[in-house]
C-alpha positions as protocol buffer text, in pm:
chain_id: "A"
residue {
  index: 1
  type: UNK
  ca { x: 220 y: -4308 z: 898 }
}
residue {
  index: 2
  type: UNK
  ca { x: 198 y: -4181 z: 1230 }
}
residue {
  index: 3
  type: UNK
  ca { x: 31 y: -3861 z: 1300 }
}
residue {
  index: 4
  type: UNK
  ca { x: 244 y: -3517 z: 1425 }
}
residue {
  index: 5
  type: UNK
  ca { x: 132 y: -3357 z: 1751 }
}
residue {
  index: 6
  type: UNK
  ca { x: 36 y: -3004 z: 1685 }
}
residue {
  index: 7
  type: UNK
  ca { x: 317 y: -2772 z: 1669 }
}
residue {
  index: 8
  type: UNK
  ca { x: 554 y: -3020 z: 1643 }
}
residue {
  index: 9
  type: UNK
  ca { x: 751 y: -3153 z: 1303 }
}
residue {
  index: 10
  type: UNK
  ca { x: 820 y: -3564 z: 1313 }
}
residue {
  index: 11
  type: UNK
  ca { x: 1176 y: -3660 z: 1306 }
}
residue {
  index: 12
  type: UNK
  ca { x: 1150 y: -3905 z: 1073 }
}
residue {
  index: 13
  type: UNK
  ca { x: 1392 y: -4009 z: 713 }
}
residue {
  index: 14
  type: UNK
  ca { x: 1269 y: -4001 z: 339 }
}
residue {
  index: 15
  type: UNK
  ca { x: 1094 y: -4350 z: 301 }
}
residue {
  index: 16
  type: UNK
  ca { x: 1369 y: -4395 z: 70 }
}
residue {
  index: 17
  type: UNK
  ca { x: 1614 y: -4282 z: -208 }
}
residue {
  index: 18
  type: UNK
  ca { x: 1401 y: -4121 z: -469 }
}
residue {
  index: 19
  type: UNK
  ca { x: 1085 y: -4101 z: -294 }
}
residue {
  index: 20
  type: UNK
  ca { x: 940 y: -3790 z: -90 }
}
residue {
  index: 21
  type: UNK
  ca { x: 692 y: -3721 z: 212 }
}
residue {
  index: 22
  type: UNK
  ca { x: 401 y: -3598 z: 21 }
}
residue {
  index: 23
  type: UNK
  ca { x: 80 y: -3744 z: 159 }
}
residue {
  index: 24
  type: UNK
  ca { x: 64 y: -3661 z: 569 }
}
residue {
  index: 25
  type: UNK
  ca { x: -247 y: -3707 z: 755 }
}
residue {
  index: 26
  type: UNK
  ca { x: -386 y: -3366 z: 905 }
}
residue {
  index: 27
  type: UNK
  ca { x: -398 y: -3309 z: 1252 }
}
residue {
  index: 28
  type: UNK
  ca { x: -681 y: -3276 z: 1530 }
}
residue {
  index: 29
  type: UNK
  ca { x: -893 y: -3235 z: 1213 }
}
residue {
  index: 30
  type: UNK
  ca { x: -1272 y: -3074 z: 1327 }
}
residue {
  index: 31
  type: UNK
  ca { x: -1558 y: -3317 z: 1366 }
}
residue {
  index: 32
  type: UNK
  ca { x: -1680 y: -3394 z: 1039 }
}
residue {
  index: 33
  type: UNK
  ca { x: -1405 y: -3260 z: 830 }
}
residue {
  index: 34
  type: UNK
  ca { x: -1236 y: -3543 z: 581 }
}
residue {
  index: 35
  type: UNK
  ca { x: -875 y: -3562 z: 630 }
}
residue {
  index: 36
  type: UNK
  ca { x: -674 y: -3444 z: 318 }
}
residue {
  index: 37
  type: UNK
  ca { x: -297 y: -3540 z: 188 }
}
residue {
  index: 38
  type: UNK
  ca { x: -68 y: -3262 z: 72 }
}
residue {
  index: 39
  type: UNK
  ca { x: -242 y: -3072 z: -199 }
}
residue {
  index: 40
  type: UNK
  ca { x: -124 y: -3226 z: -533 }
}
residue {
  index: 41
  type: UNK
  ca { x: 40 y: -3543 z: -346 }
}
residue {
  index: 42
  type: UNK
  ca { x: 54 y: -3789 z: -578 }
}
residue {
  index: 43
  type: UNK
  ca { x: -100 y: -3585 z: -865 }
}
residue {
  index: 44
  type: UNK
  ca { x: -433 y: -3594 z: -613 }
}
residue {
  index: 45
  type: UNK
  ca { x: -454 y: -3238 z: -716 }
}
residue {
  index: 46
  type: UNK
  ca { x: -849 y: -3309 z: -631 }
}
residue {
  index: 47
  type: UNK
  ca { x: -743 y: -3304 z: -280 }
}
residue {
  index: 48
  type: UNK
  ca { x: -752 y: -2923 z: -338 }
}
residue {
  index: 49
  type: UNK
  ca { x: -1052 y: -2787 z: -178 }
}
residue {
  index: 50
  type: UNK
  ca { x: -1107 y: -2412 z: -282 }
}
residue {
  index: 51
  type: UNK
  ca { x: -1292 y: -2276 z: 64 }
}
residue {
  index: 52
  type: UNK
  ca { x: -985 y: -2486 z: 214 }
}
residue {
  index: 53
  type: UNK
  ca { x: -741 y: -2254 z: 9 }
}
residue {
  index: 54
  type: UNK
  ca { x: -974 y: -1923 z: 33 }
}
residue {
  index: 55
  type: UNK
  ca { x: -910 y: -1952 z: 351 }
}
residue {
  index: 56
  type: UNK
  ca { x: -530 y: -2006 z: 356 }
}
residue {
  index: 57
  type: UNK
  ca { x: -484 y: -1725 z: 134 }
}
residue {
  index: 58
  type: UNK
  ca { x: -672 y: -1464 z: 364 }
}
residue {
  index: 59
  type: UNK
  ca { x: -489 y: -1604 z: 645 }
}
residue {
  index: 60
  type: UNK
  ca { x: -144 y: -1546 z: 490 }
}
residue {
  index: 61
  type: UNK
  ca { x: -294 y: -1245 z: 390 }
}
residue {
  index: 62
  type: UNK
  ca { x: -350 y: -1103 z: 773 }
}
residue {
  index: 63
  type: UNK
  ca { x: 8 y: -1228 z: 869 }
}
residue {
  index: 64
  type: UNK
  ca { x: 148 y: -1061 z: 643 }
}
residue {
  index: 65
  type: UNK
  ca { x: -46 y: -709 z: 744 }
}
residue {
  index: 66
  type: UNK
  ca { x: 79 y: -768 z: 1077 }
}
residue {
  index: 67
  type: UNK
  ca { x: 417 y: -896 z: 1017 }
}
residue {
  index: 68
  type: UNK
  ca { x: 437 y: -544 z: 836 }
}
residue {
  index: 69
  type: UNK
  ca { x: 252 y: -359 z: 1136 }
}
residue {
  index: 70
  type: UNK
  ca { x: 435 y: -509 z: 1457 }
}
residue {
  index: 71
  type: UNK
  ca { x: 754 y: -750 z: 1277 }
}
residue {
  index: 72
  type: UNK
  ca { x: 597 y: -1078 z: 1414 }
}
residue {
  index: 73
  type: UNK
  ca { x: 291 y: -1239 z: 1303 }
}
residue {
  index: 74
  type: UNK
  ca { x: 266 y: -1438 z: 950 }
}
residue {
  index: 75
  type: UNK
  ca { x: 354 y: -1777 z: 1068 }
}
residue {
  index: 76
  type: UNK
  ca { x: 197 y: -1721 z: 1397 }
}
residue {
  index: 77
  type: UNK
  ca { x: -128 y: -1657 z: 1236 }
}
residue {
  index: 78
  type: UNK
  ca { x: -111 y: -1884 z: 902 }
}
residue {
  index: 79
  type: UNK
  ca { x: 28 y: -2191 z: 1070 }
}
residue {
  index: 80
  type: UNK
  ca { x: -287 y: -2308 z: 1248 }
}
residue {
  index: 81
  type: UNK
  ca { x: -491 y: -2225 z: 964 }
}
residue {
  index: 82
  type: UNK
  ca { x: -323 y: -2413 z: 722 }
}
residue {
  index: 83
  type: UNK
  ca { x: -251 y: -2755 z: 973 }
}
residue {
  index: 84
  type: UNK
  ca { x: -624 y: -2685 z: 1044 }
}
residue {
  index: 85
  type: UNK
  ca { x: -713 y: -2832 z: 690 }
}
residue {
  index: 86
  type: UNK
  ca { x: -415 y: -2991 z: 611 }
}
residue {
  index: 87
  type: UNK
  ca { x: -87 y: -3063 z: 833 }
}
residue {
  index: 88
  type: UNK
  ca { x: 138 y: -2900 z: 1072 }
}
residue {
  index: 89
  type: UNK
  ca { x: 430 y: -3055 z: 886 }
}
residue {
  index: 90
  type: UNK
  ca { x: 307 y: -2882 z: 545 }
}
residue {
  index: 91
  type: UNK
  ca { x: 196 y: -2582 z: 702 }
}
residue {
  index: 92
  type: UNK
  ca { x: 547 y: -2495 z: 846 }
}
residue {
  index: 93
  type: UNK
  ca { x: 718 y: -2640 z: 512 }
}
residue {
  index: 94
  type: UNK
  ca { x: 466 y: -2350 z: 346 }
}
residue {
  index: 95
  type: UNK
  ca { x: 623 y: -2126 z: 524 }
}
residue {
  index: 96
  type: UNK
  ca { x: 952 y: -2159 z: 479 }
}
residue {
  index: 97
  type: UNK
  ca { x: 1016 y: -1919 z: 190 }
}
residue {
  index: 98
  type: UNK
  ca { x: 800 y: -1681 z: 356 }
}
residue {
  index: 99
  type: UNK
  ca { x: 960 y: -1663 z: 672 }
}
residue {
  index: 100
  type: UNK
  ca { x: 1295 y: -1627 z: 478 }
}
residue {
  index: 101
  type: UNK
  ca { x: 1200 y: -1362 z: 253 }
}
residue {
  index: 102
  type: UNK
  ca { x: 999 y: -1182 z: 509 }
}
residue {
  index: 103
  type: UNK
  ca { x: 1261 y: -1126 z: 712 }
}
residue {
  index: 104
  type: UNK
  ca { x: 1538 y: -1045 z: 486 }
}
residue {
  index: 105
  type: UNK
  ca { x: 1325 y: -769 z: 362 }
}
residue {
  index: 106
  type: UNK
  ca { x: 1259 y: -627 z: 706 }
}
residue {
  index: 107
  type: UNK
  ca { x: 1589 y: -684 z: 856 }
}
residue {
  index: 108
  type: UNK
  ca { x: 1706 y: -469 z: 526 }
}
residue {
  index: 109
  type: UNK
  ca { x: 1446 y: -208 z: 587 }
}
residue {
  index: 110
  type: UNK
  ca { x: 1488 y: -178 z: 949 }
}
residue {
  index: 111
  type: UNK
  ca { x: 1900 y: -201 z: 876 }
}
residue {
  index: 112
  type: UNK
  ca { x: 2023 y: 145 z: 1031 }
}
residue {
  index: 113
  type: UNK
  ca { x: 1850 y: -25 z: 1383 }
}
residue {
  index: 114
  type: UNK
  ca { x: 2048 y: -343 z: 1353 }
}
residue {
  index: 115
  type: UNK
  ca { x: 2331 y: -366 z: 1586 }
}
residue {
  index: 116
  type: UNK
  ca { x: 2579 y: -564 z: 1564 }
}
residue {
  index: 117
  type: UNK
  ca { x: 2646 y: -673 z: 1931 }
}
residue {
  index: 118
  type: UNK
  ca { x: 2398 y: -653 z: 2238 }
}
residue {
  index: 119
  type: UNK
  ca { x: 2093 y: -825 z: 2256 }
}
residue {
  index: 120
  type: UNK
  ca { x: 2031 y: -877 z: 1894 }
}
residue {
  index: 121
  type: UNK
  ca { x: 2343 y: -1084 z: 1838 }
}
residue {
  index: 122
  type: UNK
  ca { x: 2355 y: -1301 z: 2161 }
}
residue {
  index: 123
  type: UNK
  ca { x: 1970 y: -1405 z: 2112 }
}
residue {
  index: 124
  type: UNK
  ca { x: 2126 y: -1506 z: 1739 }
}
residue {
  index: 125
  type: UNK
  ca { x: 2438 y: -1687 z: 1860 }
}
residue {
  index: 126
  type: UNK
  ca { x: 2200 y: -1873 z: 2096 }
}
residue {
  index: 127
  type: UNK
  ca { x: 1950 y: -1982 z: 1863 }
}
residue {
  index: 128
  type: UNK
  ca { x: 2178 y: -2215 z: 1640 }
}
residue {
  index: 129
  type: UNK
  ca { x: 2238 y: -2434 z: 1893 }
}
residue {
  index: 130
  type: UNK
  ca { x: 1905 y: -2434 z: 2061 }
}
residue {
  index: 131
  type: UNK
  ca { x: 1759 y: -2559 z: 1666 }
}
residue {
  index: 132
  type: UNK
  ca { x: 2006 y: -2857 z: 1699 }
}
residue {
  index: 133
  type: UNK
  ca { x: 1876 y: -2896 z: 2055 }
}
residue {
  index: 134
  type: UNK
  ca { x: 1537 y: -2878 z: 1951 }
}
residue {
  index: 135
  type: UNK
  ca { x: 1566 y: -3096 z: 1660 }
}
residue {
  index: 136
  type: UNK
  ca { x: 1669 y: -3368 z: 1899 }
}
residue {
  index: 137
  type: UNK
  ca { x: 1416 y: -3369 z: 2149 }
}
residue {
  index: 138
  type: UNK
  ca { x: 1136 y: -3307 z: 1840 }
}
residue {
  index: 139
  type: UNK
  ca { x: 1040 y: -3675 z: 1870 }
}
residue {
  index: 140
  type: UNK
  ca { x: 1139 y: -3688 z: 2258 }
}
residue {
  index: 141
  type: UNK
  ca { x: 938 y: -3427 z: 2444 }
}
residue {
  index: 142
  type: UNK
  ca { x: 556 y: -3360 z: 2418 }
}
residue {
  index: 143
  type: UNK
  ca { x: 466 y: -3027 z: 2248 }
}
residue {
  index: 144
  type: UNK
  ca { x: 162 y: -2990 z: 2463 }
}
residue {
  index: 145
  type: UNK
  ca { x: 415 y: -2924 z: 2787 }
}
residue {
  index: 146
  type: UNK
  ca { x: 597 y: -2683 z: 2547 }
}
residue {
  index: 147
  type: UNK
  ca { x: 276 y: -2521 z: 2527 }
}
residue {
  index: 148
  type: UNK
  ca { x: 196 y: -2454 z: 2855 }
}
residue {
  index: 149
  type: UNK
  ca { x: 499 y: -2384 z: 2961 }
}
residue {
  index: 150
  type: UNK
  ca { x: 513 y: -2091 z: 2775 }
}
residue {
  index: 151
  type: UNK
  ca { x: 158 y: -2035 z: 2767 }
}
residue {
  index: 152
  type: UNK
  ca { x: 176 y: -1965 z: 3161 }
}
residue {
  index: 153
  type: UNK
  ca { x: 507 y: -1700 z: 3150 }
}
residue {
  index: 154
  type: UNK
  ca { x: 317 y: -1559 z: 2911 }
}
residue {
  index: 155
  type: UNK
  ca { x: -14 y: -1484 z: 3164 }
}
residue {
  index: 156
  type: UNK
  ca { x: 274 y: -1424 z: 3448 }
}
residue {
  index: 157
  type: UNK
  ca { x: 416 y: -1127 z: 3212 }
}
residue {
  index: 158
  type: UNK
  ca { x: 57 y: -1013 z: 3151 }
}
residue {
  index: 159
  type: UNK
  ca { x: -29 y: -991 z: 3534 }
}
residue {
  index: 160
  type: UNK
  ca { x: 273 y: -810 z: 3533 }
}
residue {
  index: 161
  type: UNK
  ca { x: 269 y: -576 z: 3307 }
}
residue {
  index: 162
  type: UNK
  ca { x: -82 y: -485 z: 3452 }
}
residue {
  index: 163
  type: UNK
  ca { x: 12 y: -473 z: 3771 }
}
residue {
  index: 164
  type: UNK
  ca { x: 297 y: -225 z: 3648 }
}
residue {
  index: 165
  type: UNK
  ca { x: 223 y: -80 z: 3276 }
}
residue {
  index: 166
  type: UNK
  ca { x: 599 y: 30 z: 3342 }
}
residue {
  index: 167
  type: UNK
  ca { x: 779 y: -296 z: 3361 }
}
residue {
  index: 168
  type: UNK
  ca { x: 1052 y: -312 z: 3201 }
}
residue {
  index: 169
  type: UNK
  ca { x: 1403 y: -477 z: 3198 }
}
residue {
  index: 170
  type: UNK
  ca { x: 1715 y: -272 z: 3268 }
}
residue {
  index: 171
  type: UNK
  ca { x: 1966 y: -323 z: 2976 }
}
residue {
  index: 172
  type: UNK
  ca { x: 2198 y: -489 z: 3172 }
}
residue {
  index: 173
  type: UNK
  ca { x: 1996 y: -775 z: 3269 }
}
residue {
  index: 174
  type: UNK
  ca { x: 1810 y: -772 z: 2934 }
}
residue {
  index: 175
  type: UNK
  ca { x: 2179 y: -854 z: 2748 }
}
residue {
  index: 176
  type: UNK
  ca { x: 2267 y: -1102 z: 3018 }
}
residue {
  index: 177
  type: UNK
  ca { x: 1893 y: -1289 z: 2931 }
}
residue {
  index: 178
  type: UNK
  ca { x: 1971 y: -1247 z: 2583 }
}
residue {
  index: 179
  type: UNK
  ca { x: 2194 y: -1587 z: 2533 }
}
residue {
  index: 180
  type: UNK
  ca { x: 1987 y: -1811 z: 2666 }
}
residue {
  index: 181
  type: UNK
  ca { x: 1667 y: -1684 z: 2556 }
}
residue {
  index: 182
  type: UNK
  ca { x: 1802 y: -1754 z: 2213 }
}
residue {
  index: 183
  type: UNK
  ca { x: 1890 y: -2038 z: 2326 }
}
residue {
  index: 184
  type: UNK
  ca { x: 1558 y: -2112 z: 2427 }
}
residue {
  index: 185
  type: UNK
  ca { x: 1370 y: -1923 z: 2114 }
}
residue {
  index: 186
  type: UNK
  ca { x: 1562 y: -2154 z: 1900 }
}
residue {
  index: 187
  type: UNK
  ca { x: 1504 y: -2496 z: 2123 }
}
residue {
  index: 188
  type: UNK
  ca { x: 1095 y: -2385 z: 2064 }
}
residue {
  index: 189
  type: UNK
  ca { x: 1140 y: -2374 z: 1730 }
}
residue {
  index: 190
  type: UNK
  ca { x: 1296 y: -2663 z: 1660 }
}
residue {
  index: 191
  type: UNK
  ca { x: 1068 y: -2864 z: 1885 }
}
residue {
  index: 192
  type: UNK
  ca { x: 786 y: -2688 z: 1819 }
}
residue {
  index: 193
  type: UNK
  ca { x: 837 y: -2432 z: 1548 }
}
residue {
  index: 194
  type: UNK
  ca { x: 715 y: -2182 z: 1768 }
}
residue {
  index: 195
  type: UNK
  ca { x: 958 y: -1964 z: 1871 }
}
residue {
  index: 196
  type: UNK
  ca { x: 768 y: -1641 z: 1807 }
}
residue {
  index: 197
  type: UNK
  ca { x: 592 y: -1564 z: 2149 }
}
residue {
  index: 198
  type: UNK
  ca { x: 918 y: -1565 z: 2356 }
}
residue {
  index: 199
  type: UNK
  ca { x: 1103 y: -1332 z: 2139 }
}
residue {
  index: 200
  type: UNK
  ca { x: 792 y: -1091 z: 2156 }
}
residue {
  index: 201
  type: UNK
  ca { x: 770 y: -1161 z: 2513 }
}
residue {
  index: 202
  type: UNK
  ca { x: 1177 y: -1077 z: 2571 }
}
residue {
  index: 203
  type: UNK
  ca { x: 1172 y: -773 z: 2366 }
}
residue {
  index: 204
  type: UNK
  ca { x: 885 y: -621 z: 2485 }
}
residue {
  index: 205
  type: UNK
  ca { x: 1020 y: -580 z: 2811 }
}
residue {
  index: 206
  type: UNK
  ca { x: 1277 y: -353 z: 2718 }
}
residue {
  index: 207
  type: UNK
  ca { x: 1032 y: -99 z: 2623 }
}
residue {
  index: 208
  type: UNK
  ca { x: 1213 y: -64 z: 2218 }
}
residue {
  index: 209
  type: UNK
  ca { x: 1105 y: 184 z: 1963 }
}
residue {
  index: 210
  type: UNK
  ca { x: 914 y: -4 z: 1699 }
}
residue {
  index: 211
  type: UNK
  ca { x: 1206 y: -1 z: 1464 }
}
residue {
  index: 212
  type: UNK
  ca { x: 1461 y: -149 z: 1700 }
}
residue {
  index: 213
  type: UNK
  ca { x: 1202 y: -363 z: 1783 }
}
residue {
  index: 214
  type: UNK
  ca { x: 1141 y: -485 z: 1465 }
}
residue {
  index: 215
  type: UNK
  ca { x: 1472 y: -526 z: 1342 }
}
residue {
  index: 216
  type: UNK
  ca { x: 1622 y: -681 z: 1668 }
}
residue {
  index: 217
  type: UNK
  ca { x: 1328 y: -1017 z: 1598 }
}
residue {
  index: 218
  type: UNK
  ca { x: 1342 y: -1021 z: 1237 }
}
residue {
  index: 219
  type: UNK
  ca { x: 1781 y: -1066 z: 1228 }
}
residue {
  index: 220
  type: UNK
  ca { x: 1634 y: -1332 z: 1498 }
}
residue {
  index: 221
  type: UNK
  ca { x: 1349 y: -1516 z: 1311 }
}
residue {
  index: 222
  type: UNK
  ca { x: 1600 y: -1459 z: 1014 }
}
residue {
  index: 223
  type: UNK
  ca { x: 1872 y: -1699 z: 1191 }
}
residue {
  index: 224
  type: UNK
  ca { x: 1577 y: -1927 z: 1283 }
}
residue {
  index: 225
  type: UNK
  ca { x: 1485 y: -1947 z: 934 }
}
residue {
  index: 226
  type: UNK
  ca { x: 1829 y: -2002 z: 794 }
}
residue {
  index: 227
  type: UNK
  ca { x: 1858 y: -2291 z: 1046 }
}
residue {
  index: 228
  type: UNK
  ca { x: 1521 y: -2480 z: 998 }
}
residue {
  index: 229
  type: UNK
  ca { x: 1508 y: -2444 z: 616 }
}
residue {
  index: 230
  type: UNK
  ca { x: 1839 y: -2740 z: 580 }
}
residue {
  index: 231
  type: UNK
  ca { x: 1716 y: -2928 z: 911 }
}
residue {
  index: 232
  type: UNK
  ca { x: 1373 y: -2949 z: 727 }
}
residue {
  index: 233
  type: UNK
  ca { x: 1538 y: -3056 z: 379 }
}
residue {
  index: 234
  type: UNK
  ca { x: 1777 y: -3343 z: 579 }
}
residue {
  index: 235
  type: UNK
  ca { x: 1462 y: -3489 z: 744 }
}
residue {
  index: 236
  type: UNK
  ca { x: 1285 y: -3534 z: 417 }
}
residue {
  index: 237
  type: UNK
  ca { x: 1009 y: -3306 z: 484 }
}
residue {
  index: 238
  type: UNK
  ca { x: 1096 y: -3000 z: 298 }
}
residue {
  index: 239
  type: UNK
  ca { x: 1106 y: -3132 z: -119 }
}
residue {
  index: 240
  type: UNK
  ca { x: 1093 y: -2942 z: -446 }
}
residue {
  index: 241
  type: UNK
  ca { x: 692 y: -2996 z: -433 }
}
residue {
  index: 242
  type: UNK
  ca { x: 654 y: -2838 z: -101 }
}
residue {
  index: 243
  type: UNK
  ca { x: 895 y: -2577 z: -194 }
}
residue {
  index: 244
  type: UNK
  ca { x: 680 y: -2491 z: -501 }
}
residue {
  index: 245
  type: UNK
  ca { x: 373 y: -2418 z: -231 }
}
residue {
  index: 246
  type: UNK
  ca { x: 578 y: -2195 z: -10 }
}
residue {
  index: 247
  type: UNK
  ca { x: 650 y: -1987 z: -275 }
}
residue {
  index: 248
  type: UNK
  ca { x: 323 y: -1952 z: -385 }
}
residue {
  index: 249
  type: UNK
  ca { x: 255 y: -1849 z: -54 }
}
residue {
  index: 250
  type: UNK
  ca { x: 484 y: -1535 z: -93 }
}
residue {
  index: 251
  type: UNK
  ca { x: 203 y: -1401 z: -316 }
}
residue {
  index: 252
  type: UNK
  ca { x: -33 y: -1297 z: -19 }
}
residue {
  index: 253
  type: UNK
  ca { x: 216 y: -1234 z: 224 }
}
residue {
  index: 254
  type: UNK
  ca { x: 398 y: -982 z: 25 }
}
residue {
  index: 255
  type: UNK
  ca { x: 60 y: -784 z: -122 }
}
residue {
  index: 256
  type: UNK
  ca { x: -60 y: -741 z: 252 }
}
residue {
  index: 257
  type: UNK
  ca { x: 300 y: -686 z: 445 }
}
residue {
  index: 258
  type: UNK
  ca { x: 317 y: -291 z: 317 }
}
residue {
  index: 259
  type: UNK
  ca { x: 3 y: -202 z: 391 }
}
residue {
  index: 260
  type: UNK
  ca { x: 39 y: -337 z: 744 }
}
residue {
  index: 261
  type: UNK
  ca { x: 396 y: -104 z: 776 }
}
residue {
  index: 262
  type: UNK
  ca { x: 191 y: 225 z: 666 }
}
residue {
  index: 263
  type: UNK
  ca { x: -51 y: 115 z: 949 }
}
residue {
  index: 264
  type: UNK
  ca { x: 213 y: 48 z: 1158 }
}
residue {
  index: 265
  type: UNK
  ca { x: 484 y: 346 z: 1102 }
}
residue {
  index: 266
  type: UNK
  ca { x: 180 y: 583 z: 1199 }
}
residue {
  index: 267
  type: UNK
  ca { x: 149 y: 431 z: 1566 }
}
residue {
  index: 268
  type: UNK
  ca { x: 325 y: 548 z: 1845 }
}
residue {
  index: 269
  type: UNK
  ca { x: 564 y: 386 z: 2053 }
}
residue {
  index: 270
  type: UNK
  ca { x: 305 y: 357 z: 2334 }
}
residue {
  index: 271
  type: UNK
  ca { x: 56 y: 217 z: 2092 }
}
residue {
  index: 272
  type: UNK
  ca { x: 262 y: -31 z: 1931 }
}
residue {
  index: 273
  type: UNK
  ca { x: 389 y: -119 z: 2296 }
}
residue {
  index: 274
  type: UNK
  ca { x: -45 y: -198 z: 2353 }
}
residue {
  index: 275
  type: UNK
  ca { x: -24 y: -357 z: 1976 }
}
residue {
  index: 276
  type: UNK
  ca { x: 214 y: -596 z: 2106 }
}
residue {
  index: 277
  type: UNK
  ca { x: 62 y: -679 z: 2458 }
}
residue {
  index: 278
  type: UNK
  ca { x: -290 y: -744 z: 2252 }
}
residue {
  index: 279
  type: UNK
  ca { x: -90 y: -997 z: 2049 }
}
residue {
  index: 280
  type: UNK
  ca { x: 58 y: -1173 z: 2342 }
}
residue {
  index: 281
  type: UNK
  ca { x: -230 y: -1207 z: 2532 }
}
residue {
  index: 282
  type: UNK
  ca { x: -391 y: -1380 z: 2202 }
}
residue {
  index: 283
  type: UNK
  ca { x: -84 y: -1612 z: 2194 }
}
residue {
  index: 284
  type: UNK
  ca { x: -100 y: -1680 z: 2500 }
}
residue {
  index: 285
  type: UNK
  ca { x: -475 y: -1756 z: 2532 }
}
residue {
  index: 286
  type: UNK
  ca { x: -424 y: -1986 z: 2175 }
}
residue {
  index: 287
  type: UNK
  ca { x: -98 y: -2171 z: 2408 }
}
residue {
  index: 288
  type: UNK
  ca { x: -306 y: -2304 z: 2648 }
}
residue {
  index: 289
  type: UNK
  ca { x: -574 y: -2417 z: 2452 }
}
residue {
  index: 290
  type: UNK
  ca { x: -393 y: -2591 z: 2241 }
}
residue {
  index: 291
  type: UNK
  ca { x: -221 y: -2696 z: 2488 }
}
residue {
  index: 292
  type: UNK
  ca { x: -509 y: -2854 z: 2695 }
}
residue {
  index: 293
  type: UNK
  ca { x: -741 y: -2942 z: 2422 }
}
C-alpha cells in the first residue's frame, strides 16, 4: 500500500465490499523506530506499544488545555504525535470525534459571541466548497508546497506584526477576505487537514476579544468537521474500528480542555493576542520544517 505524505489523507476506495483500511504504514517514521499498523488491526492488538500511547495521551492531553485556553490547538498539537508512531491517516481519523465534540461544546459556550452574518458565516459558507476542492486535489498536489506556502505568510504576518504590534485589518476588508479565506481554510483541510493556522492567522488580525475569537474559529473548525467526518467515511478511511479510537480519545481531551479555559478566561485581551502570536510562530516554524525535511 502506498505510503501518505505527511499532512495529507490518500484518496483511495475500501479494498472492497466488506473489508476496511486497518493496517497503514506510518509515515517518515524516526531512524530506528519499527513501523506499526493501526493499533488492534487485524486483532494485532500487540502492535500497541504503551510509551507509544503514553505519549498520545499527554499529547491529546496539552491540545486539549489549549484548545480550552486560546480555541485552536488539539489537532494541531496531537496530529504529529500520533502519525509520529503510527499514521497521518489514523491520526486525523482519531480525531474526528474530538474535533466534533470540541467544537460543539465551545461554539455552545462561546454562543452569545456567535453571529450570524459577517465574518463568521462567509469563512463557513466558503469552507464547504473548498473541502470538495480539497478532496480533489488530495492525491493531485504535493502537501509539502501546501506547507510552505503557508509556512512563509505565516513569517510575512510575523515580520509584520513586529514591525507594527498594531496591525490590524479594518472590518471592511476583513469581511470581504472572509469568503475566500474559507474557501481556502477548507481547500487546506481537505488537502492537507490543516486548516488551523490560516484561520488563526485571519482572525488575529482583527484584533477580537478572546470570546469572539473563539467562537468565530470553533462555528469554523465546526463546519470543517461536519464536512471531513462523511468525506473520510466515503473514502474508506474512517470505519467503526477507527471510530472506536477517536472516541477514546475524547477522554484526555475533555479532562484537560477546562482547565485550559480557567487559564485562559483570566488573560487579557493583549495577552491572549501574544498567546496567539506565540502559537503562530510555532506553526509556522513546524510548516517549514516539515515542509523541507
Amino acid at each position: 500500500m502506498p505510503s501518505a505524505e505527511p499532512g495529507r489523507l490518500p484518496s483511495r476506495k475500501p479494498p472492497g465490499r466488506g473489508r476496511r483500511c486497518c493496517v497503514c504504514k506510518p509515515l517518515h517514521a524516526p531512524p530506528g523506530r519499527v513501523a506499526r499498523p493501526w493499533p488492534g488491526a487485524g486483532g494485532a492488538m500487540s502492535a500497541i506499544d504503551p510509551l507509544a500511547i503514553l505519549t498520545i495521551v499527554v499529547a491529546l492531553g496539552l491540545g486539549g488545555f489549549v484548545k480550552g485556553a486560546t480555541g485552536s490547538g488539539a489537532p494541531l498539537i496531537a496530529v504529529p504525535v500520533i502519525a509520529a508512531f503510527y499514521d497521518v491517516r489514523f491520526a486525523i481519523v482519531v480525531m474526528v470525534v474530538p474535533n466534533i465534540v470540541l467544537n460543539v461544546m465551545q461554539v455552545w459556550s462561546y454562543r452569545q459571541h456567535v453571529t450570524g452574518r459577517g465574518v463568521a458565516l462567509w469563512m463557513c459558507v466558503g469552507a464547504v466548497p473548498g473541502m470538495a476542492i480539497g478532496t480533489l486535489l488530495l492525491s493531485r498536489l504535493p502537501a509539502e508546497a501546501l506547507k510552505l506556502g503557508l509556512g512563509v505568510i505565516l513569517v510575512i504576518y510575523l515580520v509584520l506584526r513586529l514591525v507594527d504590534p498594531d496591525f490590524a485589518l479594518p472590518p471592511r476588508v476583513a469581511l470581504r477576505l472572509s469568503l475566500p479565506v474559507g474557501v481556502m481554510g477548507g481547500i487546506l483541510q481537505g488537502a492537507a487537514g490543516m486548516s488551523g493556522p490560516l484561520a488563526m492567522l485571519f482572525l488575529s488580525t482583527q484584533s477580537l476579544a478572546r470570546p469572539v475569537f473563539i467562537a468565530t474559529i470553533s462555528v469554523f473548525y465546526l463546519t470543517n468537521a461536519v464536512v471531513q467526518a462523511p468525506a473520510l467515511w466515503a473514502e474508506g478511511l474512517l470505519t467503526a474500528e477507527g471510530m472506536i479510537f477517536s472516541t477514546i480519545a475524547l477522554v484526555p481531551v475533555l479532562v484537560a480542555m477546562p482547565l485550559g479555559g480557567r487559564v485562559g478566561r483570566r488573560m487579557s485581551t493583549e495577552t491572549f493576542n501574544r498567546w496567539i502570536l506565540v502559537l503562530i510562530a510555532v506553526l509556522a516554524v513546524r510548516l517549514l520544517w516539515r515542509a523541507f525535511a
